[in-house]
C-alpha positions as CSV (number, residue, x, y, z in Angstrom):
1,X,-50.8,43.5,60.9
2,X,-52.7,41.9,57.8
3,X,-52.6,38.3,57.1
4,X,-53.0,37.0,53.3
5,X,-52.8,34.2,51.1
6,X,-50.0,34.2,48.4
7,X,-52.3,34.3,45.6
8,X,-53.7,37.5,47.1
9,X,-50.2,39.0,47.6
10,X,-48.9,37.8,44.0
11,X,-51.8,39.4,42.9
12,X,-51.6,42.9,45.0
13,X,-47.7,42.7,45.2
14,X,-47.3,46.6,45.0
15,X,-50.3,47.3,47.5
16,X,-48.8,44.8,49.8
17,X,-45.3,46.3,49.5
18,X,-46.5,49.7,50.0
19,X,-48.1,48.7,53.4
20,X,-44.3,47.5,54.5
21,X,-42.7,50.4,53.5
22,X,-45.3,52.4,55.6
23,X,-44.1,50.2,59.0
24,X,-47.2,47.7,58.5
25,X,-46.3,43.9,58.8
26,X,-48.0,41.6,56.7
27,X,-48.5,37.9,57.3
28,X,-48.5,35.5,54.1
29,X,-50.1,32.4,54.7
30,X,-50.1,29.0,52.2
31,X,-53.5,27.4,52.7
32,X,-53.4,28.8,56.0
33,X,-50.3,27.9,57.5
34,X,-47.9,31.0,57.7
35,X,-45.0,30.8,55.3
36,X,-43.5,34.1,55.8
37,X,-43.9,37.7,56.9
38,X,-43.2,40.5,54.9
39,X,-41.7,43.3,57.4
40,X,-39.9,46.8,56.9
41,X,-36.0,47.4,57.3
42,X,-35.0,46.9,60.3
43,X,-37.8,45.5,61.9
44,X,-36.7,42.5,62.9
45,X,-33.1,43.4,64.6
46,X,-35.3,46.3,66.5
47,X,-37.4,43.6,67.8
48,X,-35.0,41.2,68.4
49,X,-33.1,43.2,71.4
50,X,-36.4,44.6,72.8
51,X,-38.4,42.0,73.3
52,X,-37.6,38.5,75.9
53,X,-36.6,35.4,74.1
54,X,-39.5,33.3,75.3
55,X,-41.9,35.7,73.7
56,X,-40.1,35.2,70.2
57,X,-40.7,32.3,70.5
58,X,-44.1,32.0,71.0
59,X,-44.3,34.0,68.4
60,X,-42.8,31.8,66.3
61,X,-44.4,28.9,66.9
62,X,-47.8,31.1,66.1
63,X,-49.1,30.8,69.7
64,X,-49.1,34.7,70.1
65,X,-49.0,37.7,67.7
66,X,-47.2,40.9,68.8
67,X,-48.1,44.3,68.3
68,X,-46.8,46.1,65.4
69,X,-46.9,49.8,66.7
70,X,-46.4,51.2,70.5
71,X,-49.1,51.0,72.8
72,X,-51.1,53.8,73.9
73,X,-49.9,55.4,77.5
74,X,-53.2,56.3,78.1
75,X,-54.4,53.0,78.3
76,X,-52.4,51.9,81.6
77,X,-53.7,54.8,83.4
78,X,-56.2,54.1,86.3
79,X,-58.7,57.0,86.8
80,X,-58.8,58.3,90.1
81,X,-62.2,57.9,90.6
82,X,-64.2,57.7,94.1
83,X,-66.7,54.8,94.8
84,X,-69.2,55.5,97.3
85,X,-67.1,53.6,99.4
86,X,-64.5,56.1,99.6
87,X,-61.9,53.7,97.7
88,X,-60.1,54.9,94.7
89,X,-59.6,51.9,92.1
90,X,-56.0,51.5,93.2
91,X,-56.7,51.5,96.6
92,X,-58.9,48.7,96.0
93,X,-56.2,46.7,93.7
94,X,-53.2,47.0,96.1
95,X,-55.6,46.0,99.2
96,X,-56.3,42.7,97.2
97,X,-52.8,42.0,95.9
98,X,-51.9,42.5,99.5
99,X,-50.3,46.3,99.5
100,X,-52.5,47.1,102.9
């Protein structure tokens, strides 16, 4: 996701344009408030029945911004790994949320 003033994107309106017809979203801001968001086909009806209400709406309101491509599996994983304890990682997590 790119954020830019108008004058930048009246300027760059093809660059911009190509970026949203690649899946990119780009934010356009009017002396720093955002005005509007430039986003691909689609993008918003996708969006719209994935993802809760309350989250759109924070969005909205510009008090989160969401991710623009899928997140990374990998990421979520917990390695397996032994402390000198014994403990795995996991072990260690569901002991302190109370999974004994």
């Amino acid at each position: 996701m790119e954020t830019i003033g108008i004058r930048e994107l009246k300027n760059r309106l093809s660059k911009y344009v190509r970026k949203v017809e690649a899946g990119e979203v780009v934010i356009v801001t009017d002396r720093g408030t955002v005005v509007a968001e430039l986003v691909p086909p689609g993008y918003a009806a996708r969006r719209e029945v994935a993802l809760h209400p309350g989250l759109l709406e924070l969005e909205r309101r510009g008090l989160v911004r969401l991710a623009t491509r899928p997140n990374d599996p990998s990421l979520y994983s917990i390695p397996r790994q032994r402390r000198s304890g014994g403990e795995t990682v996991q072990e260690m997590i569901d002991w302190q949320r109370g999974d004994r």
